[in-house]
N, C-alpha and C positions, 0 to 999 in steps of 0.2 A: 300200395294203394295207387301209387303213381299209375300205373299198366292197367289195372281195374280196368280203363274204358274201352282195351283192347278188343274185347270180344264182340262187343255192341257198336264197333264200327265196322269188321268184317264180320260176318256172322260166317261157321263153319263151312255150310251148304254153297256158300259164294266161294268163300276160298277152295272149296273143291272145285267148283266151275271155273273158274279161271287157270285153274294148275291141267283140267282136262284141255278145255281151249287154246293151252297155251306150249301142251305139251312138248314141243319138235324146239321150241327157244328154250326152255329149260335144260333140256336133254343136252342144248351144244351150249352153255353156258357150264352146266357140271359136266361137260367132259374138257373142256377149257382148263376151269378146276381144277380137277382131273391132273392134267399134265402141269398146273403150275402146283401142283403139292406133291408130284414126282419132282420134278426140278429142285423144289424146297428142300425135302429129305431124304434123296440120294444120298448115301456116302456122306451123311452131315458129320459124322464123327471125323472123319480124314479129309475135307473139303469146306473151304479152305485150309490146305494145309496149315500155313502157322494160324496159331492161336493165341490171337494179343495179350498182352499183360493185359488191355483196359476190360477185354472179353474176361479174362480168367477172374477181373476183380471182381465181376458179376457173377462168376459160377461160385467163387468165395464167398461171396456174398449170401449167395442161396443155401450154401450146405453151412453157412452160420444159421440160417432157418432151420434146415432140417437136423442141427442138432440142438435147436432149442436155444441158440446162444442169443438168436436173435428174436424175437421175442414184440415187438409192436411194427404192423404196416402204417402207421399213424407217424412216422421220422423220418430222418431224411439220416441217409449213409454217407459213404465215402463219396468225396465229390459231388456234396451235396443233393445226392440223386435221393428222390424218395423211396422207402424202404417196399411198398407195396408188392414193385415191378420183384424184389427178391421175392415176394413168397409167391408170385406165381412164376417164377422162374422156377422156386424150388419144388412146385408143385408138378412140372414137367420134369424135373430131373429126379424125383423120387418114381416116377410114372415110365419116364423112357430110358431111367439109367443114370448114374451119377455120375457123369462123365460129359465130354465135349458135345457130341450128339445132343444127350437131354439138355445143356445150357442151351443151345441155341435153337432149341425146338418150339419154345414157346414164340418167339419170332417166325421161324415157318410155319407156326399154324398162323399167326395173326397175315401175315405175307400171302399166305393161302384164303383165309377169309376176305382178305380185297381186293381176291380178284371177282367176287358175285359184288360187292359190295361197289368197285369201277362202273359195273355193268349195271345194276341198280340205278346209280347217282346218272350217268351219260343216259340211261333211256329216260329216266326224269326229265333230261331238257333236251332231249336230241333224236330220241327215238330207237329202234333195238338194232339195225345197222352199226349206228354212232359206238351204242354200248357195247355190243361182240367186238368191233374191234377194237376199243380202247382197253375193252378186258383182255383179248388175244397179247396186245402188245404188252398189259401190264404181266402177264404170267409167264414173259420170256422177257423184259429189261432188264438187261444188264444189272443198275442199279437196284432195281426194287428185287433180284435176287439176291443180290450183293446184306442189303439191311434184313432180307430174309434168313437169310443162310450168317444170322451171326449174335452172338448173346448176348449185346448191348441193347439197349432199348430205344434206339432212334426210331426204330420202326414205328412205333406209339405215336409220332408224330403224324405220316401218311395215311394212318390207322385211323385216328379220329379226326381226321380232315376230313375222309371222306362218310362217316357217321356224322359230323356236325353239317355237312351240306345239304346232305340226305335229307335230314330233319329239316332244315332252313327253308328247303323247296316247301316241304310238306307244311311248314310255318307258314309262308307268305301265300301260300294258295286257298289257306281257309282260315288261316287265324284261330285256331282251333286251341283250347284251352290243355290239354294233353301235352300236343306239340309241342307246347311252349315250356311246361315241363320237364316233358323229355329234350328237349332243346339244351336247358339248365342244367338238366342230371349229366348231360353226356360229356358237358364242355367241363362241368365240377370232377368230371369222372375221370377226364383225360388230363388233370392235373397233377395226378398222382403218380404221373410217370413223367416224359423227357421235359423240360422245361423250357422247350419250344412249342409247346400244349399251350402256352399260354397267350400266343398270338390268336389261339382261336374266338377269343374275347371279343380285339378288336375287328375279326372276318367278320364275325354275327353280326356286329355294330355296325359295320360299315356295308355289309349284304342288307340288310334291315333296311337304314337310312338309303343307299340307293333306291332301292326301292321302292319306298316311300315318297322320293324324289319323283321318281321315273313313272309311275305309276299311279300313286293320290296323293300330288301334290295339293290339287286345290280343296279337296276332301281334310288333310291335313292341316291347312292355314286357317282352314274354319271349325274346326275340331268338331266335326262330326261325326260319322260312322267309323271312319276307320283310325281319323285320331284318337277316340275313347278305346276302342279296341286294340289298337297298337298298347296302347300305354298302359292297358290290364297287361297285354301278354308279356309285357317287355317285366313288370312287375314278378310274373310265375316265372320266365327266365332266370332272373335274378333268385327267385325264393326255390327252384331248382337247384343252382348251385349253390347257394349257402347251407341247403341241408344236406347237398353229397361231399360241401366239403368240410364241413364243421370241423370233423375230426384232426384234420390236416391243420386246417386255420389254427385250432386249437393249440395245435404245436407252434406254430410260427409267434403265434402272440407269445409264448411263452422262450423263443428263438428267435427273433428277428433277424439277425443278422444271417440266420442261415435261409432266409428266403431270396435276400438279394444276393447273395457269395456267388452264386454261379453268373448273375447277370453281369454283375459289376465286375468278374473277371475277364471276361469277352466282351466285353461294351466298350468301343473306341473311346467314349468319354472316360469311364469309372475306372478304367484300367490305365489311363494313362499316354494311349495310343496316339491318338489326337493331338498329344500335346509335343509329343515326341517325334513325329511326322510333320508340324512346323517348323518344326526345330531342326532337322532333319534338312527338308525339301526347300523351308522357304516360303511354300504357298500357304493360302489361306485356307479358313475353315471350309467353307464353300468350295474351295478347290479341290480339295482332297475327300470330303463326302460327296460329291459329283462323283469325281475317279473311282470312288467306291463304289459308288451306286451304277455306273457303266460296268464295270466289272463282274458286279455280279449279276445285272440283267445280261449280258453276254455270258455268262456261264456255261449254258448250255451247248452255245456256240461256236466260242475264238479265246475267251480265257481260258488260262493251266487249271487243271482242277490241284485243289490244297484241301488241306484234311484229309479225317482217314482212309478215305476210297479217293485212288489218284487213277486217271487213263490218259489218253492221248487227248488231243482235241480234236473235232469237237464231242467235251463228255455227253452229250444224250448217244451218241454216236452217229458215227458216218450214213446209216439209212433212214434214222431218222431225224436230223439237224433241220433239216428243208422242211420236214412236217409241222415239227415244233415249232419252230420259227413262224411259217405259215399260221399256225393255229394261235399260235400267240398275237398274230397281227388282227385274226378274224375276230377272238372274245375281245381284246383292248377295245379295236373299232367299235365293237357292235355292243359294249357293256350295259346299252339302254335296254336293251333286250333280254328278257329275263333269262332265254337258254343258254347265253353265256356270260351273267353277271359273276357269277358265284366262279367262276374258273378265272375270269378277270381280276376277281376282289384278290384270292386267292393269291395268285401268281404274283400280283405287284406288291403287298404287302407282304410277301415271300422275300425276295425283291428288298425290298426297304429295308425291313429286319437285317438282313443280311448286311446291305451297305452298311449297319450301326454298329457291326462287330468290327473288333482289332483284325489285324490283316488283312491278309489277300482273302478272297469269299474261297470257304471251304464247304464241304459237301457233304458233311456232317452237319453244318446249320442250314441246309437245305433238304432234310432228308422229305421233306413235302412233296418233291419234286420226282420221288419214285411213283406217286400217287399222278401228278398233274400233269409230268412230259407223257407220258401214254394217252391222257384224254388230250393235250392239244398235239400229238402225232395224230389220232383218231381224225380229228377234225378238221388238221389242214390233209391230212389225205382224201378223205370223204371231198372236201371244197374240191380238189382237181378233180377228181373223180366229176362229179357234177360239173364243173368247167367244161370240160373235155366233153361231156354229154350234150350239155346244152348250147355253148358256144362254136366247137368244134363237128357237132353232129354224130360224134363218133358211137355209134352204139351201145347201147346199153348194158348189152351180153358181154362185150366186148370191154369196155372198163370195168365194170364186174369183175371180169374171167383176171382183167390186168393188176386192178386192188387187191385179189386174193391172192396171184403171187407177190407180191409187192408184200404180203402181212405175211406170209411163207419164210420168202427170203428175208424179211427183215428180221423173224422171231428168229427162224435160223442162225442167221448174224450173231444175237445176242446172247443166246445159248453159246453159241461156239466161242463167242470173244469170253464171257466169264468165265467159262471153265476151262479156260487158255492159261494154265498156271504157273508157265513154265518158269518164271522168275517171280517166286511166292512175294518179294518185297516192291515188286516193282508198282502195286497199287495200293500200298499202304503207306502211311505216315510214319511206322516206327521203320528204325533204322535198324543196322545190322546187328545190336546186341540185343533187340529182338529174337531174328534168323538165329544167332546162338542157342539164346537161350531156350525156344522153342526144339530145335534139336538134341538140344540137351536133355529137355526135358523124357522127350519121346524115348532116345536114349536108356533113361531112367525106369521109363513104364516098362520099355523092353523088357530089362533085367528082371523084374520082380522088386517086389518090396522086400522092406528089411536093409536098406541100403544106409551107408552112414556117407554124407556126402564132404568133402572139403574142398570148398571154394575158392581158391587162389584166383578172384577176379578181381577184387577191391583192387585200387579205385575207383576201377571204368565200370565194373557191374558187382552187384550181389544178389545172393541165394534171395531172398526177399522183395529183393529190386524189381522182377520179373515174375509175376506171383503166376503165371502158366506154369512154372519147373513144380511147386507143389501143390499145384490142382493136378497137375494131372501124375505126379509122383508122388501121391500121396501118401503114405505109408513109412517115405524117406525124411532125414531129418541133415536139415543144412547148417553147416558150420562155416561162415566166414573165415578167412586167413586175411587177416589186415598186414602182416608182415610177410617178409619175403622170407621162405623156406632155407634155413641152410645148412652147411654142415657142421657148426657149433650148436645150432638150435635142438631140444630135445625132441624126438620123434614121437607123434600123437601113438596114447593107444589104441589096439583094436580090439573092437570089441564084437566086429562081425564082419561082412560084408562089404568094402569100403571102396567107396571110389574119388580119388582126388585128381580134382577139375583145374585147368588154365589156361588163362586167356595167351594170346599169340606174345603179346608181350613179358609174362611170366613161364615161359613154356624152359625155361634156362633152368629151372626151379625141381624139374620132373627129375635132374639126373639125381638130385638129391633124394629126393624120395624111392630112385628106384636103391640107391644103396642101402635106405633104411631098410623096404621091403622088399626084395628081390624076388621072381618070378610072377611080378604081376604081367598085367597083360593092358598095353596101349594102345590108343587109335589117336591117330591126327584126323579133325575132319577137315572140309576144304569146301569150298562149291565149287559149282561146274567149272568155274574161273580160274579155279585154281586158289582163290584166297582162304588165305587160314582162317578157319572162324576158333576152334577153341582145340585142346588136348585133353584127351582123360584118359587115368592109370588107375586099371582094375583092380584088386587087392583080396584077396580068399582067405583067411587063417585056415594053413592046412594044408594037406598036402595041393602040387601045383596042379590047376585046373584050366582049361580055357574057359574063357565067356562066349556066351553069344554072341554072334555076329552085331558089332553096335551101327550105331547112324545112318541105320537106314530107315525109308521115307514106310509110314504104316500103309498097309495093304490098300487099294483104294478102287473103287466098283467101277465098273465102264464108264460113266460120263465125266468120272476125275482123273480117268488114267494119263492125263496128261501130266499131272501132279507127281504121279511112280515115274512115266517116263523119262523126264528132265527135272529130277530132282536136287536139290539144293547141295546133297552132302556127299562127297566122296571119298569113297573108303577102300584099301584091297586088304583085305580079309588075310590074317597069319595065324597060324597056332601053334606058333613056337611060342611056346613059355617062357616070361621075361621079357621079349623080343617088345618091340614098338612098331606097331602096325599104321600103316600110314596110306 
C-alpha cells in the first residue's frame, strides 16, 4: 500500500517523455553500468583468488538455507549477522551455482545497482556532469570493487546509503507524505543486514535537522507550516520503520543481548579498548578519541589502512587522494547548502562512528566510503575543472577534453591496481593460514570428492577452523589429528580415497605414514618465496596410481590472469609412485 501513490505522481505518458528527451544520458549511464557489472562478474569464482573463512561462513551460511536447515530471515547468525542477508545470498547461489561465484554474486549485483543509483543521488544535487562522473569512478574503485567482488555483506552498508539519500533529497524538497514512508521502510529495510545500517538513523536525523536549521529556521521556532509538517512526516518515518522492522525487533525483544554483541565488541568503550589504551599510553580520554578521530578522517589520505581490505597509502588511491580531499573540503565548507549537506552529514558521521571503534580505523567499518570517495573525487575534480575555466581562462573544450582523461586514467588505475593480485595476502587481514588453507582447499576441489581428509594441523589450524576447505570441498569429510603420528601409534583405516595433510611444523610426521601406506603420492607446496605453507600425502587403496597435478591456482579469465601468473603455490610435478613431489 506503501508504493500505491506511485503511479499518481508520474503518470506513464510523462515517464515515457522524459526517457525519450533524455535518451543520449541514459544510454552513457547503462553503458557505465555496463562495464561496472563486467568488472563485477568476471572470473568471480577464481577472483579473488583466496576465499576467506569470514566469506566462506556466508556461503555456509546460505546453503544452511538451501537445505532447509535454516529456516527463519527473522535471526540473527553467526557473528551476530542477521539471517536475511543468507537467504538472499542463497537465493543467488541456488540461481548462479553453489559455489564461490554464486556467494558473492548477490554483492556484484547490489555493487552493480550503485552505480545508476551514484548517478541518480549526484544529479539530485549537482547535476548530470557531477553524476556520470562520480558513477564512472564508482564502477572502476578499487574499493567499491573490492565489497563488490566478495560474499560478506558490507556492501549493504554503501548500498542503502545511497537509497536513504536519494529519498532524504526527495523528503526535504516537498515534504511529501510517501517520501516519508519510504524514507522509514528503507532505513527499517537496511537493518536487516550489516550493522553499520544503523548509523543511517542518525544521517536522516541529522540531514533533517540541518536543514531545518539551514533553511526554516524561523518557520520552525514559530511552528507553522513547515514545523507541523516536519513533525507529521518525521511521525510516517518512524511508523515506516516499525512496521518493516517488527519482525526483527520481535527477535531482539526476545534476544537482547544479541542486538548489542556486535556493537559492544568493536566499541572502544564496551570492549574494553579505552580503558586499556590509558593504561597503556598514559593519555587521557580526550586524547586518545582525538587520535582516533584524526586517524580516521585521514584514512583516505596518510593513515595504514587495517581491516579486511589492506593497500598502500593513500587508500582511495594515488589519482584520486587530491580529489577526495578537495571534495571533502568543498561539502564540509559549504554544508549550508543543500547540494552538499547529505555528502557532508554523511562523511563526518562516517568519520565519528569509526573514531568509537577499538583500534586503528579499519575499512571494513567504513565500507560507506566505497559509496562517498567516488561523489567527493566527482566534485573536487569538477571544482578544478571550473577553477581552471573561470580563474585561469583556460577553455572550456580544453578541461573538458583534460577531465575526461583525468576519469580514463584514473578508472584505469583502479582496475589495474585491484586485479593486481600477485600477492593474494597482501590486502587482507587474515594471515598465512588462511593462504594454506585456501590452497588446500582448492587442492581438494581439484581431486574430486569422496575424499577422507586427515588433518595433522592442530594446534595452529584445523579442518573446521577455516570453513573455505568445506565450502568449497564439499563432499570431503575432515578428520582432525590432535596427536602427533607415530610409529607405535595404530594406523587409521581406509576406507577410500585419503589424503593426509601437514603443517610445516608437523611435516616429520609424513615419513610415518608413508611406511603405513606406501606408494602414495606427495606435494610440498611453497609460494613464490619459497616458504612452506603445508604437505599432503595422497593415498589410493589399490593398486598404485598417480593424482593430479595438485596446488595449482584455478583457471582464471583475462582480467585475473594476473592471479595464474604469480601465483601463491609452487610445485614440480613427479609421477613416480611413492615418490614426494616437492
Amino acid at each position: 500500500m506503501a508504493f500505491a501513490p506511485v503511479p499518481a505522481q508520474i503518470s506513464q505518458p510523462r515517464l515515457d517523455a522524459r526517457i525519450r528527451a533524455n535518451w543520449a544520458e541514459w544510454v552513457c549511464v547503462l553503458a557505465v553500468t555496463a562495464v561496472g557489472l563486467y568488472l563485477r562478474v568476471v572470473d568471480l569464482d577464481h577472483f579473488p583468488w583466496v576465499f576467506t573463512s569470514d566469506e566462506a561462513k556466508f556461503g555456509m551460511a546460505a546453503r544452511s538455507v538451501l537445505s532447509n536447515r535454516l529456516l527463519t530471515p527473522f535471526a540473527t547468525g553467526f557473528d551476530n549477522h542477521p539471517t536475511l542477508y543468507f537467504f538472499l545470498e542463497a537465493a543467488t547461489m541456488d540461481l548462479f551455482g553453489n559455489n564461490v561465484s554464486g556467494s558473492r554474486m548477490l554483492c556484484a549485483l547490489l555493487g552493480t545497482l550503485a552505480i545508476p543509483l551514484t548517478y541518480l543521488l549526484v544529479r539530485q544535487h549537482l547535476g548530470k556532469l557531477h553524476g556520470f562522473a562520480a558513477a564512472t569512478i564508482a564502477a572502476t574503485f578499487h574499493f567499491h570493487l573490492f565489497l563488490s567482488r566478495n560474499a560478506q555483506n558490507n556492501f549493504t552498508a554503501p548500498f542503502f546509503l545511497l537509497l536513504t539519500l536519494i529519498i532524504l533529497h526527495r523528503l526535504v524538497a516537498g515534504w511529501r507524505k510517501f517520501d516519508a514512508v519510504l524514507l522509514g521502510m528503507t532505513i527499517g529495510l537496511a537493518q536487516y543486514f550489516y550493522v553499520a545500517n544503523r548509523l543511517l538513523v542518525p544521517t536522516a536525523a541529522a540531514y533533517i535537522g540541518l536543514t531545518l536549521l539551514c533553511e526554516h529556521r524561523s518557520e520552525i521556532l514559530r511552528l507553522r507550516r513547515h514545523g507541523v509538517a516536519v513533525a507529521n512526516r518525521a511521525a510516517l518515518v518512524v511508523a515506516g520503520m516499525i512496521v518493516v522492522t517488527a519482525p526483527q525487533a520481535a527477535y531482539f525483544s526476545q534476544n537482547p543481548s544479541e542486538f548489542s554483541a556486535r556493537t559492544h565488541i568493536v566499541s572502544a568503550f564496551a570492549s574494553g579498548w579505552l580503558d586499556r589504551e590509558r593504561e597503556s599510553t598514559g593519555d587521557g580520554t580526550i586524547a586518545i578519541l582525538w587520535g582516533q578521530f584524526t586517524r580516521a578522517a585521514l584514512l583516505p589520505f596518510h593513515t595504514f589502512p587495517a581491516g579486511f581490505y589492506r593497500t598502500d597509502v593513500p587508500f582511495a588511491g594515488m589519482p584520486l587522494a587530491i580529489p577526495v580531499a578537495l571534495g571533502l573540503a568543498i561539502v564540509t565548507v559549504g554544508f549550508r547548502h543543500r547540494r552538499y549537506r547529505a555528502f557532508a552529514v554523511s562523511c563526518w558521521l562516517a568519520v565519528v562512528a569509526v573514531a568509537l571503534t577499538e583500534g586503528p580505523p579499519q575499512t571494513n567499518r567504513i565500507a560507506v566510503g566505497a559509496s562517498l570517495f567516488p561523489i567527493l573525487a566527482a566534485i573536487g575534480a569538477m571544482a578544478v575543472t571550473s577553477m581552471c575555466s573561470s580563474l585561469l581562462r583556460i577553455p572550456k573544450t580544453v578541461t573538458a577534453a583534460a577531465l575526461g582523461l583525468f576519469f580514463v586514467w584514473a578508472s584505469w588505475w583502479n582496475v589495474d591496481f585491484y586485479f593486481d593480485d600477485s600477492n593474494p595476502l597482501s590486502r587482507t587481514s587474515d594471515n598465512t593460514n588462511t593462504l594454506v588453507a585456501n590452497t588446500f582447499a582448492y587442492e581438494l576441489k581439484d581431486l574430486g570428492p569422496g575424499y577422507t581428509v586427515y588433518y595433522a594441523g592442530p594446534p595452529r589450524m584445523f579442518y573446521m577452523g577455516h570453513l573455505n576447505i568445506p565450502f568449497l570441498a564439499v563432499a570431503d569429510t575432515g578428520i582432525d589429528v590432535d596427536r602427533p603420528w607415530t610409529a607405535n601409534a595404530s594406523p587409521p583405516e581406509l576406507i577410500g580415497p585419503t589424503v593426509f595433510f601437514f603443517v610445516p611444523e608437523r611435516v616429520a610426521e609424513l615419513t610415518v605414514v608413508q611406511q603405513w601406506f606406501p606408494g602414495g603420492i606427495g606435494t610440498s607446496h611453497r609460494t613464490e618465496q619459497g616458504r612452506d605453507l603445508y604437505t599432503s600425502y595422497i593415498v589410493k587403496p589399490g593398486p598404485c596410481s598417480v593424482a593430479p597435478q595438485l596446488g595449482r591456482l584455478p583457471s582464471s579469465s583475462s582480467i585475473g590472469a594476473a592471479v595464474r601468473n604469480a601465483g601463491p603455490v609452487h610445485n614440480r610435478a613427479s609421477s613416480t609412485c611413492g615418490a614426494t613431489r616437492t
